[in-house]
C-alpha distance (Angstrom), angle and dihedral (degrees) to the residues before:
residue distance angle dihedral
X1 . . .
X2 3.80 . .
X3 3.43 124.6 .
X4 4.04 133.8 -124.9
X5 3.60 110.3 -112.6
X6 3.46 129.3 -98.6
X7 3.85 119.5 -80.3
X8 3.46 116.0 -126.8
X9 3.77 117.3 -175.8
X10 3.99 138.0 155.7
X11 3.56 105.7 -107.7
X12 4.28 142.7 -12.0
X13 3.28 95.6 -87.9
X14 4.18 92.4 68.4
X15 3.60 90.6 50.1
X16 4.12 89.4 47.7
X17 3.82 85.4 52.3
X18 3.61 89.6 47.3
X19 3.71 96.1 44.6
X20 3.87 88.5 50.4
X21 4.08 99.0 43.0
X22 4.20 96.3 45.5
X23 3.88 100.5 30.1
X24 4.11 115.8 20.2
X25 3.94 92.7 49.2
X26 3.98 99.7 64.5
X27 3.59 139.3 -4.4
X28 3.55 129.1 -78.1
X29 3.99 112.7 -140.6
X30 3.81 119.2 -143.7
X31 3.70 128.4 -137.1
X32 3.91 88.7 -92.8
X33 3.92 94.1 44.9
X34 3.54 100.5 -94.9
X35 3.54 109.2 158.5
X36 4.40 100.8 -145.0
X37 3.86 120.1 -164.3
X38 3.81 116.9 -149.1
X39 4.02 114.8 -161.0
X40 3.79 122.6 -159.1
X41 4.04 90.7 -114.8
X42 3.81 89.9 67.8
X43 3.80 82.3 67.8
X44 3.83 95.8 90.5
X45 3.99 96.1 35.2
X46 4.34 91.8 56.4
X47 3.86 96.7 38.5
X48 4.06 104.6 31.9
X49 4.06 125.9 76.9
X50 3.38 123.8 -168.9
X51 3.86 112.8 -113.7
X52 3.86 84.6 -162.1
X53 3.71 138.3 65.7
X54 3.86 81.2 -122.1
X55 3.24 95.9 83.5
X56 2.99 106.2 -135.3
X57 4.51 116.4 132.8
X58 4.03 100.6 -115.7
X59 3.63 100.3 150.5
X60 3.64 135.8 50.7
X61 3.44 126.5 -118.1
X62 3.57 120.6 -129.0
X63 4.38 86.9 179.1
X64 3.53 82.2 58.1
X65 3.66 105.7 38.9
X66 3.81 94.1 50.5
X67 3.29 91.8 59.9
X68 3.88 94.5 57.2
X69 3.84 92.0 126.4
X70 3.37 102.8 65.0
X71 3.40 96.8 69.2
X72 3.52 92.8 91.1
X73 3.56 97.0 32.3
X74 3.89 89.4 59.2
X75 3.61 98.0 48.7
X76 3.84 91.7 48.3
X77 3.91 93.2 47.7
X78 3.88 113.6 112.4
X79 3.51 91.2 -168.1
X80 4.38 105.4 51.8
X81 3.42 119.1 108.7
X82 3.89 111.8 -102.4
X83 3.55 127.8 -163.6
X84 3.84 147.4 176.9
X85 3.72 109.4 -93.2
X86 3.92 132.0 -127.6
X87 3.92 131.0 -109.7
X88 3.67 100.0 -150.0
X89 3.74 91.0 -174.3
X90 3.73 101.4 54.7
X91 3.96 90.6 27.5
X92 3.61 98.4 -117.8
X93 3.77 152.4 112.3
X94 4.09 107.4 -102.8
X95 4.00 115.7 -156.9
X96 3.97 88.0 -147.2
X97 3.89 92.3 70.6
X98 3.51 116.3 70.0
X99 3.83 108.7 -168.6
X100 4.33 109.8 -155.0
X101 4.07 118.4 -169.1
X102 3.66 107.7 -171.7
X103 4.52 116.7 170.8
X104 3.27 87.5 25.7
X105 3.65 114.8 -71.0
X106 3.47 100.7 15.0
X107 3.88 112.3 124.9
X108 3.70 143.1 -164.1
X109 3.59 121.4 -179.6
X110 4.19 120.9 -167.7
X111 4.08 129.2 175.3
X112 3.84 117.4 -126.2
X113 3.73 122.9 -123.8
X114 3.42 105.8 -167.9
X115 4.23 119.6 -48.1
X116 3.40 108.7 -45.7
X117 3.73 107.0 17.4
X118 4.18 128.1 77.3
X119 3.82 145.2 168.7
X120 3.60 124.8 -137.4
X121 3.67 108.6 -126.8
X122 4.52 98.1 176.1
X123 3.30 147.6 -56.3
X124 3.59 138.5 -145.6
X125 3.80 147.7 157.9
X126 3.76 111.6 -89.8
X127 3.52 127.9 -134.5
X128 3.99 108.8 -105.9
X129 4.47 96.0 -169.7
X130 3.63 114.5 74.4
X131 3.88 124.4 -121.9
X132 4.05 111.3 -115.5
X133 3.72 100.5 -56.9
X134 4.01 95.8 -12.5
X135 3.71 127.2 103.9
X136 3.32 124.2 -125.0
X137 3.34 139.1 -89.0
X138 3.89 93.4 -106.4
X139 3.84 89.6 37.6
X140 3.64 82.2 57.6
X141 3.86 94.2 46.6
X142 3.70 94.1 51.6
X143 3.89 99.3 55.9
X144 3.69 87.6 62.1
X145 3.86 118.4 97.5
X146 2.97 120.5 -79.6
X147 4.41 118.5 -103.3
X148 3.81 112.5 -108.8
């Protein structure tokens, strides 16, 4: 499947209005007919890294920004990878996250309500080189079960 171009705007405010005009206004309907629901306060959590250990997203991310187009594309790709996603709090895999990587490390994660209706929670590229004796974060991805 090819791939939208990147997006390449001035500042975060174009890729907010973006965000808000092509995803928050309707649904966007995966592959497998799930109907997924973006909200404007997932904004911040796709396009914003942390420049801290803290955590907490601080900067925006052109690497993720540019790539604002394959949202859609992602979700409606029949041939990404998909995978069940990870509860970091209660240390475990959770069937309502399905994790997709589509180009290679390119992922989009969205939360399950129910069978046929989601909501995107982010998306971003994933690192592919391991930290000092740590996989990475696509390693880490694809030791997690499989999506059925």
């Amino acid at each position: 499947m090819a791939y939208p171009a990147l997006v390449r705007y001035g500042d975060s405010d174009q890729y907010r209005l973006h965000y808000e005009r092509v995803y928050c206004r309707k649904t966007i309907e995966t592959f497998d007919g799930i109907e997924v629901t973006f909200r404007k306060s997932q904004f911040a959590h796709c396009f914003f890294e942390s420049s801290k250990r803290d955590g907490r997203k601080d900067v925006f991310s052109m690497k993720r920004a540019e790539r604002i187009d394959w949202l859609r594309a992602a979700l409606q790709d029949v041939n990404s990878e998909r995978y069940v996603g990870w509860d970091k709090k209660r240390k475990r895999y959770d069937t309502s996250r399905r994790v997709t990587i589509v180009m290679g490390n390119y992922v989009v994660v969205i939360r399950l309500k129910g069978k046929k209706r989601a909501d995107f929670l982010t998306a971003y590229v994933a690192d592919t080189k391991p930290k000092a004796g740590q996989k990475s974060t696509i390693e880490k991805i694809r030791e997690s079960p499989k999506w059925t």
